[in-house]
N, C-alpha and C positions, 0 to 999 in steps of 0.2 A: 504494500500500500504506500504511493508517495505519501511527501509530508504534508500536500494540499491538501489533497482527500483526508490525511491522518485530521489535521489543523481544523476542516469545516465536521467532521464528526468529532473533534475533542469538544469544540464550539455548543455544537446541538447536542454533546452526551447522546453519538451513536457507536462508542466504539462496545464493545462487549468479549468478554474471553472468550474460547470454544465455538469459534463462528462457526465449522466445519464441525462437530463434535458426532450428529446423528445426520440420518439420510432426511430423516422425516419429525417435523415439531413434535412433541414431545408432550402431552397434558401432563402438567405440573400444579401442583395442589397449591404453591405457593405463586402462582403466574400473576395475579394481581397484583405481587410486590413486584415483580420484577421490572426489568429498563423497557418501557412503554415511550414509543416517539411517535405514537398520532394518535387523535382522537377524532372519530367523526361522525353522522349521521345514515343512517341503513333506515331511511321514512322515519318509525317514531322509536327508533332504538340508538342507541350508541354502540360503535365500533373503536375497541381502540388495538393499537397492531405493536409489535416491539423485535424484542429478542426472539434468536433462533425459530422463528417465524412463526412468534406466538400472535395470536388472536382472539380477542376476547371482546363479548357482545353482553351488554346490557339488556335486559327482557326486565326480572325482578331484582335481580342481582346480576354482578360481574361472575361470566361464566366462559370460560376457555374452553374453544374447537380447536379440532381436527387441520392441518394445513397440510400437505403435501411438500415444506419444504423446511428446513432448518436457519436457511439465511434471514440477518435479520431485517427484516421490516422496517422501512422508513414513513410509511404516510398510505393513507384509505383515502381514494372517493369514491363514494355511492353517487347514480347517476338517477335514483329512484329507491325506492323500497326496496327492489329485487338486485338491480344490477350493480355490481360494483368491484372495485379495484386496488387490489394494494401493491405495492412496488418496494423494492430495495435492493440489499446488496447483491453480489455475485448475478448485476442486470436482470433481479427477479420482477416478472410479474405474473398477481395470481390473479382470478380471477372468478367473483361468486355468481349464481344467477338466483338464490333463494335468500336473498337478504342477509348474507354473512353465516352463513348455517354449515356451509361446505365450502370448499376452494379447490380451483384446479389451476396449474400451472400452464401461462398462454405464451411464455415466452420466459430462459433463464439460460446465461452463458459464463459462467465462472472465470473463463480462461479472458476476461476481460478487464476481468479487477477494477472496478468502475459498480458503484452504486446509481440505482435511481435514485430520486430526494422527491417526487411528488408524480402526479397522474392526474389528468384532467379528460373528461368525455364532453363534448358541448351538444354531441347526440347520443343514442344508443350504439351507434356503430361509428361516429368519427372521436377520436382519441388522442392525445400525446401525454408520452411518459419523459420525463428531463431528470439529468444528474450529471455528474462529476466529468469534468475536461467538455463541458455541452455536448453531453449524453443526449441525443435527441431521437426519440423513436416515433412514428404516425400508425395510424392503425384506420382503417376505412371499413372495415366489417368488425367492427366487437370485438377486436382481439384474437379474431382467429388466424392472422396474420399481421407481422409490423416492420416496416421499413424503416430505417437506419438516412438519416437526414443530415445535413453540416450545413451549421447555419454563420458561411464566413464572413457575414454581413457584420454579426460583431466582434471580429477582430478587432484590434488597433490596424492602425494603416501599414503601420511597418511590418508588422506579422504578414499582412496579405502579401506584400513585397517579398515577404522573405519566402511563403511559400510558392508565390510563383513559378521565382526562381529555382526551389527544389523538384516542382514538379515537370520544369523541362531536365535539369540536370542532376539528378537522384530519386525518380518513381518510388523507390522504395522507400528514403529516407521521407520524403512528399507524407506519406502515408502515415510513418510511423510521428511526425513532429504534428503533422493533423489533428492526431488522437492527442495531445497534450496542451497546446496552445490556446483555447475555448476556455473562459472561465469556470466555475461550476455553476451550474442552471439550479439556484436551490428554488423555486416557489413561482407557480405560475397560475393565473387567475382571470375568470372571466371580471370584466368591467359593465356595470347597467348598459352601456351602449354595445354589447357586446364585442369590442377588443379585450383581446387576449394582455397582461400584464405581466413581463418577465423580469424575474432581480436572480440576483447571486454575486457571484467572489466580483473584488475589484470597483465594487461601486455599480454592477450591470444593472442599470433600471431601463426595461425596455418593453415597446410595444407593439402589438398587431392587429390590422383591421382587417384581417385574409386569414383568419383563425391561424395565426401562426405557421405563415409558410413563408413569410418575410416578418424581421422584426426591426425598429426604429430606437438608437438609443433615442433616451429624453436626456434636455439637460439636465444631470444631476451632480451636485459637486462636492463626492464626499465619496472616495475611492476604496474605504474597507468594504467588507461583507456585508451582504443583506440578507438575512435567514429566511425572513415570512414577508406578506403583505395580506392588505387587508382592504374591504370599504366597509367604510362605517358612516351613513348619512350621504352628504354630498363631499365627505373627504376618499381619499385613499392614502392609505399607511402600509409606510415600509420599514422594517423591523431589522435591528441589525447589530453589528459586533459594538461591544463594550459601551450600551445604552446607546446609542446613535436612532434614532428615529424620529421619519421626515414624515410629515403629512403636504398634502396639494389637493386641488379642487381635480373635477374630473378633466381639465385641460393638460394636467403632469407638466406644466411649465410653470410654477411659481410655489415649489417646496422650501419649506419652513421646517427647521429643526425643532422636535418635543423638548424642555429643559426638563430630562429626570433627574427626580433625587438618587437613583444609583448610576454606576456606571457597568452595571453588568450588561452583558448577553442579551438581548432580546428576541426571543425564538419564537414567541407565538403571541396573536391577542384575539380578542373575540369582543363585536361590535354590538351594543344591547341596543334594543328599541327605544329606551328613554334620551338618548344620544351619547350617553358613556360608554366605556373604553377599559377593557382587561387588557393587558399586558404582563406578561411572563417572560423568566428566561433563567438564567446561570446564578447561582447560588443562593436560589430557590425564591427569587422575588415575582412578589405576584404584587401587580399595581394597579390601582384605577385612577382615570381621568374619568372627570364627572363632564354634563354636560357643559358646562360654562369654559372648559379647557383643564380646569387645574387638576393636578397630577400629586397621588400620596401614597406611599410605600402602605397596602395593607396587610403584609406579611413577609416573611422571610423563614422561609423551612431552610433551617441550616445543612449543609452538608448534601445536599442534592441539586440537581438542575431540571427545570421546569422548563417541557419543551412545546407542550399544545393545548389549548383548553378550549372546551364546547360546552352546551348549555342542554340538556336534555330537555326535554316536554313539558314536566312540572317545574321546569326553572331553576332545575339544581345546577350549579354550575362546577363540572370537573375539569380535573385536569393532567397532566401525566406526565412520567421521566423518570428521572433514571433509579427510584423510589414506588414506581408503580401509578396506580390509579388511584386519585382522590378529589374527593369535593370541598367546595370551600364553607359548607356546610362540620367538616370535620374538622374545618380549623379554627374556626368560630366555638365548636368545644373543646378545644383545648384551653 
């Protein structure tokens, strides 16, 4: 594993030991504590996905299925009640049609050493999966086949330069500097006007009106990691290394930086009706912005990293990493 890859999963608390350990996830009676890195919606259930290709659905309680794969999990979308998707390492993806009840493998290549970081369906059959070095796959039937995409659009200029040059005089080396040069693609999202919203390594905020078959940097001016993004209202937030997080109107031309009180990690936030603002990330800060803007640390779980959090149906609101699954209803009693 390079040190970039190593670097954006130390970041989000995706590394794990025994990545390779069984052929097939494993029900573990302790799987709710374990290192959980998404959480998402299957209609009116929760899904959250993690290590060794654990999976675990909310019904009455947090309950661990079946997976057909060991590698771990980075991120679920469900495209409906039924359909749905999770991705991660060793270019895993699975793939449910009964609301997270069973998974079958639609596509996995180890000898790539390259994680996914998210999946996106904007139909039942059109698809893209993105991760590490711009991991970029398409899918036009559901998954039951997916093409392999480079999108050199966002290079720097000098990189396009340099590969040209490789590609008339070293095909092969072409090939091999390819595969590395692409920042990581961590989070990509539909927008109300339906363009596509791309962030990761290097400050990449980018977007697409042709569901991502071209993408357009915006100007953004603040070149670390972006882990997540979000809309919340008529803003869009982008979520990123060592407290950095910008909001902008839906035009992505006039971002303003959040002032938080930490300076950790921001991995995840989740956008409530009233016009407040969850925010999560590295050494266990959970924050809300109320609707007026202002911003106040409501907790800190020490010794863990907070990497996604959703809101289930009765308005409980959880969240998950590298301590498992919980609500902020359990931190309120302590």
């Amino acid at each position: 594993m390079s040190f970039r890859i190593l670097f954006t999963c130390l970041s989000l608390g995706l590394i794990t030991a025994a990545a390779h350990a069984e052929p097939l996830s494993q029900l573990q009676p302790l799987s709710r504590a374990s290192l959980l890195l998404d959480i998402g919606h299957a209609g009116k259930h929760l899904i959250a996905v993690g290590e060794r290709g654990h999976v675990l659905i909310k019904q009455q309680d947090w309950q661990q299925v079946a997976t057909p794969t060991n590698a771990q999990l980075t991120k679920v979308f469900f495209f409906n009640d039924k359909l749905g998707w999770a991705v991660g390492h060793d270019a895993t993806i699975l793939h449910s049609s009964d609301g997270g009840l069973s998974w079958q493998v639609q596509y996995q290549d180890p000898k790539r050493e390259k994680p996914f970081f998210d999946v996106f369906f904007s139909t039942e059959q059109e698809g893209v999966a993105i991760g590490a070095y711009g991991l970029f796959f398409r899918t036009h039937d559901g998954g039951a086949s997916w093409q392999e995409e480079f999108h050199q659009e966002l290079l720097f200029e000098e990189d396009v330069s340099y590969l040209n040059e490789l590609k008339d005089s070293d095909p092969e080396a072409y090939l091999i500097e390819r595969g590395s040069l692409l920042p990581h693609f961590n989070r990509i999202i539909p927008l109300p006007d339906n363009r596509l919203l791309l962030v990761g390594e290097l400050g990449l905020v980018a977007v697409s009106s042709d569901n991502g078959v071209t993408f357009n940097r915006t100007e953004f001016d603040y070149d670390g990691s972006m882990f997540s993004a979000l809309v919340g209202g008529d803003k869009v937030y982008v979520l990123g290394l060592r407290g950095h997080v910008f909001s902008a109107s839906l035009s992505l031309n006039d971002w303003q930086e959040l002032q938080l009180p930490v300076e950790s990690s921001i991995n995840g936030g989740l956008a409530n009706d009233d016009g407040s603002l969850y925010l999560v990330g590295n050494a266990g800060v959970i924050l809300r912005q109320d609707p007026h803007g202002d911003i106040a640390l409501l907790a800190r779980r020490q010794g863990e990293n907070i990497v996604a959090i959703d809101k289930d149906d009765a308005g409980t609101v959880w969240m998950v990493g590298t301590k498992g699954v919980f609500s902020l209803d359990d931190i309120a009693k302590k």
